[in-house]
Rosetta silent file (secondary structure, phi, psi, omega in degrees, C-alpha in Angstrom):
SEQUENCE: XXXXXXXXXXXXXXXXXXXXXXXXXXXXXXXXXXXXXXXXXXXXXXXXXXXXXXXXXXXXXXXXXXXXXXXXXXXXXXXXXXXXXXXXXXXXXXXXXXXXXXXXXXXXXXXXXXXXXXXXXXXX
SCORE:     score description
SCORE:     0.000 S_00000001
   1 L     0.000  -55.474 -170.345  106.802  224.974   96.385 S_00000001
   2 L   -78.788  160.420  160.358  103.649  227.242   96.668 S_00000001
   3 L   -17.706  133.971  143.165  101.846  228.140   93.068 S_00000001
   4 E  -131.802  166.632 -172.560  104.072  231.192   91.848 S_00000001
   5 E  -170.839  111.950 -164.741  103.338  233.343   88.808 S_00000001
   6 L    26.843   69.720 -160.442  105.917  235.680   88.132 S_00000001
   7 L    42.006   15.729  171.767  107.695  234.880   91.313 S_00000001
   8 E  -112.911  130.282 -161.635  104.498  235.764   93.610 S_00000001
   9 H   -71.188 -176.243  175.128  103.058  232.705   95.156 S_00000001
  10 H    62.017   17.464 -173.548   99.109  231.944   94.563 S_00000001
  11 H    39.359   53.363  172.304   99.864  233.592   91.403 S_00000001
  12 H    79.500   -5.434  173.894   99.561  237.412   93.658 S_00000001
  13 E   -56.092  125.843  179.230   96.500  236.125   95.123 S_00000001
  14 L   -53.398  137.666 -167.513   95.879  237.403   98.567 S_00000001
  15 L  -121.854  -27.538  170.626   95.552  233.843  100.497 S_00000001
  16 L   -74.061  -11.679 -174.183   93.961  235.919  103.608 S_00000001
  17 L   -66.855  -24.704 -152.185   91.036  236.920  101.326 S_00000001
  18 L   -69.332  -36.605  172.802   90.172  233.377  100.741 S_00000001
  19 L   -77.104   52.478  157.058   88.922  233.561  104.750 S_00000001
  20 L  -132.290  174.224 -171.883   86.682  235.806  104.195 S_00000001
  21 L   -68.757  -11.899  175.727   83.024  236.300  103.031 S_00000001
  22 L  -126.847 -132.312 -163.933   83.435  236.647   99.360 S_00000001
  23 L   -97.485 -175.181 -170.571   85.488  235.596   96.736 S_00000001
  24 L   -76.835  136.126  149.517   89.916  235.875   96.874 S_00000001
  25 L   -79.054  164.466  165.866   91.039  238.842   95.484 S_00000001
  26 E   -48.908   86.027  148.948   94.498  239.771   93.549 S_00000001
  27 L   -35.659  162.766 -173.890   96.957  241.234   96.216 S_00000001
  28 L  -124.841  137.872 -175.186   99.225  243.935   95.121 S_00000001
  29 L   -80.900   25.544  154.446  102.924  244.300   95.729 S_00000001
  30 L   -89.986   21.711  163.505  103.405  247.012   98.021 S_00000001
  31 L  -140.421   97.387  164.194  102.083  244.934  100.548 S_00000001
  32 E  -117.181  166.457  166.637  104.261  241.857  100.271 S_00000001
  33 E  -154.471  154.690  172.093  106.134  239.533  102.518 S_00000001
  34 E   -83.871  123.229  148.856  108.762  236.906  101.940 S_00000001
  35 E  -151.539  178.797 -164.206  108.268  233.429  103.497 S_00000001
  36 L    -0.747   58.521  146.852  109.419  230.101  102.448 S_00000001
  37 L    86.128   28.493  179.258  111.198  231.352   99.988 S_00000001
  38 E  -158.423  153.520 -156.795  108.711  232.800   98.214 S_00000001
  39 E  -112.286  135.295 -155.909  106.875  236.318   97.949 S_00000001
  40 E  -124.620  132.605  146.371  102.909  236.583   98.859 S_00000001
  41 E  -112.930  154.314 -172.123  100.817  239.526   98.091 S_00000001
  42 L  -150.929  144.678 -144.139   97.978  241.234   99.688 S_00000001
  43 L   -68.505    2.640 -175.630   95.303  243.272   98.985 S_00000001
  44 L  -160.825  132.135 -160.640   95.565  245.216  101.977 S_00000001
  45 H   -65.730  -29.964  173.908   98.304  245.942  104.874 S_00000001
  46 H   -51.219  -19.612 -152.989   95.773  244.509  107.501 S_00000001
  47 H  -104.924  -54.496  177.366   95.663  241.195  105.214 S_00000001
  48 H   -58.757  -29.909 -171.800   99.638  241.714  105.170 S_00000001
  49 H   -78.729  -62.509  165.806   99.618  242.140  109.063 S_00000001
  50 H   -36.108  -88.585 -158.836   97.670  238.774  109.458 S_00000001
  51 H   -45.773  -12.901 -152.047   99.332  236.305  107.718 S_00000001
  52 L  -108.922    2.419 -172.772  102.857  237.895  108.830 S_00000001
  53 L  -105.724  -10.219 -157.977  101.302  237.103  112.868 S_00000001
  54 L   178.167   54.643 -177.948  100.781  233.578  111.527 S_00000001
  55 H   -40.389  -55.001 -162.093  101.643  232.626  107.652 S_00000001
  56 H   -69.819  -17.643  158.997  100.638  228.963  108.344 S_00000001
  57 H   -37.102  -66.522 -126.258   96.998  229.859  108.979 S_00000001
  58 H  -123.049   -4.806  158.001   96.454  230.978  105.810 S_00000001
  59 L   -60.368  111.043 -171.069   99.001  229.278  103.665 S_00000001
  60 L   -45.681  143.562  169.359   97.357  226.999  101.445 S_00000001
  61 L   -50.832  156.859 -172.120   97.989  222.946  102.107 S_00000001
  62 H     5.971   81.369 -154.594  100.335  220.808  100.959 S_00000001
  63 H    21.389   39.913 -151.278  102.260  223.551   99.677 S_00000001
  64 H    46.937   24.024  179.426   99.947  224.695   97.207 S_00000001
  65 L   -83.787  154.413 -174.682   99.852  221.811   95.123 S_00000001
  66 L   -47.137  148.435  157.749   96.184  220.245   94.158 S_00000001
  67 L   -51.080  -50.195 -173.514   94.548  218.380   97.082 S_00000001
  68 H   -69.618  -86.067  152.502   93.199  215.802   94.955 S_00000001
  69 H   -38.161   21.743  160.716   96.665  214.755   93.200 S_00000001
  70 H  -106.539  -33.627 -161.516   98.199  215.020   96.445 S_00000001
  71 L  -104.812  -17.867  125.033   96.117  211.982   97.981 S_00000001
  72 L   -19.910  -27.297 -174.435   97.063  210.518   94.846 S_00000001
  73 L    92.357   12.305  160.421  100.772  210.709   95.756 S_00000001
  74 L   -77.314  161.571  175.928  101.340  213.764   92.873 S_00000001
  75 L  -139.690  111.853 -170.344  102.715  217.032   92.747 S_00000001
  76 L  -139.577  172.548 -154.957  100.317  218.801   90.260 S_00000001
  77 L  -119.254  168.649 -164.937   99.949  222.458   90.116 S_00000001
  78 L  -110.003  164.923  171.932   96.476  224.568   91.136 S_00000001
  79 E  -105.235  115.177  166.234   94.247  227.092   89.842 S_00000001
  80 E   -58.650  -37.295  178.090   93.585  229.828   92.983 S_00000001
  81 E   -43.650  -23.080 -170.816   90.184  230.013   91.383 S_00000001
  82 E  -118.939   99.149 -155.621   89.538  226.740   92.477 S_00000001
  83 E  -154.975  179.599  160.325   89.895  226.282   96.122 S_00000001
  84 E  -172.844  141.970  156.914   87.829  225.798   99.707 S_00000001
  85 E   -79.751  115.248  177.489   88.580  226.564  103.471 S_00000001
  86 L  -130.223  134.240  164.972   87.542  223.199  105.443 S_00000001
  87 L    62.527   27.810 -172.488   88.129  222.921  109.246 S_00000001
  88 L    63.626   50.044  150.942   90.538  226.858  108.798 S_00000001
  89 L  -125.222  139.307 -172.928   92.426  225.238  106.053 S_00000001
  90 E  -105.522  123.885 -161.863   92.911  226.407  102.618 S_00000001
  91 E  -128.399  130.998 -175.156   92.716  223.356  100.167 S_00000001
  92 E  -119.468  173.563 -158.049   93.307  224.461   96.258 S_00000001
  93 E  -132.534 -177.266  164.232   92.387  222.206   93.317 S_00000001
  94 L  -114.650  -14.130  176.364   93.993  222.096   89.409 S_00000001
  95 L  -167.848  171.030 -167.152   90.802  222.143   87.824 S_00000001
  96 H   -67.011  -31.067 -168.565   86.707  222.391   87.469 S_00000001
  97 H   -73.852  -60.896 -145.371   86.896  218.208   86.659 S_00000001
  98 H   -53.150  -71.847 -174.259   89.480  217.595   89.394 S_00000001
  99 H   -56.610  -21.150  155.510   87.372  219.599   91.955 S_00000001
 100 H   -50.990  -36.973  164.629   84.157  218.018   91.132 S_00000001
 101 H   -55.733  -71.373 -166.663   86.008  214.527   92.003 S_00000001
 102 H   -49.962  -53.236 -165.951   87.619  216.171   95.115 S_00000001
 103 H   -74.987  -22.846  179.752   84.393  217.931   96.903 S_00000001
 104 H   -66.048   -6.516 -152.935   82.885  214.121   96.844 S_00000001
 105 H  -175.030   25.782 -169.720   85.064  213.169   99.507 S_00000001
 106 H   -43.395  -42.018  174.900   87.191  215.699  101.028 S_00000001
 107 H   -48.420  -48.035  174.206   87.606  214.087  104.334 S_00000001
 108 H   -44.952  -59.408 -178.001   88.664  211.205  102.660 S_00000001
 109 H   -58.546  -69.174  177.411   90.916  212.849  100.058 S_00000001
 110 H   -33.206  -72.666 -161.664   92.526  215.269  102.786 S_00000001
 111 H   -50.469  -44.001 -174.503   93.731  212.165  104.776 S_00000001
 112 H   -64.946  -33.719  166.991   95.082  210.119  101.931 S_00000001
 113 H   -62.515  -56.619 -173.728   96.739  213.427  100.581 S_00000001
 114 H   -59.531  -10.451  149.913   98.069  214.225  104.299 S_00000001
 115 L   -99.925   33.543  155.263   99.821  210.655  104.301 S_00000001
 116 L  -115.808    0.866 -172.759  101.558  211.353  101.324 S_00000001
 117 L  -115.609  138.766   47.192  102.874  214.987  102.173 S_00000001
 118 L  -148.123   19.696 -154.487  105.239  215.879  102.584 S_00000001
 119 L   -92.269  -43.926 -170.896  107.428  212.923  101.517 S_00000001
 120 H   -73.571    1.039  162.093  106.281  213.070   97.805 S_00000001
 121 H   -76.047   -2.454 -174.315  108.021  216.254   97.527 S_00000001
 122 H  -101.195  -54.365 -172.355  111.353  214.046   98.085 S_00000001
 123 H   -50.759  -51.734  176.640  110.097  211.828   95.753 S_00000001
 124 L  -110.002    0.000    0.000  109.907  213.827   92.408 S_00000001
């Protein structure tokens, strides 16, 4: 369900970095955890200590499939480079076009992606 690259989701990206002031770093895997079935690294055990008080903060939306192509009704896969925190939510994108579409209208986007999840994951 989430991004993985070589079975670590966000493709090893730390997903608590992304709340923070600069940009996400790489996590590493001696600070890992398991959740939904999938294994998240982080670039630091405080970063590991977070998300492990509260994974769904910081777990990216509609299971880390693009935002955009979610309010489409799709299941399309993301770049972690390409991502924004709106409202404490981590929203990832599949590309520089896609997110240029996406940032015109997030509010917009978000809802029409949040009535299609999680049922289009049934779907394909």
């Amino acid at each position: 369900m989430f991004y993985k690259t070589d079975g670590a989701a966000m493709a090893g990206y730390d997903v608590v970095s992304y709340f923070g002031d600069g940009a996400p770093v790489r996590g590493l895997p001696e600070y890992s955890v398991v959740w939904k079935g999938a294994e998240w690294h982080f670039a630091t055990a405080e970063n590991q200590a977070a998300f492990e008080m509260n994974p769904r903060a910081y777990a990216p939306q509609f299971g880390g499939y693009c935002a955009y192509a979610m309010a489409q009704g799709e299941l399309v896969s993301t770049d972690p480079a390409l991502w924004r925190v709106i409202d404490g939510r981590l929203y990832l994108t599949h590309s520089r076009e896609i997110e240029r579409m996406w940032i015109q209208d997030t509010a917009g986007y978000i809802e029409m992606a949040e009535a299609h999840w999680p049922v289009v994951l049934y779907e394909n």
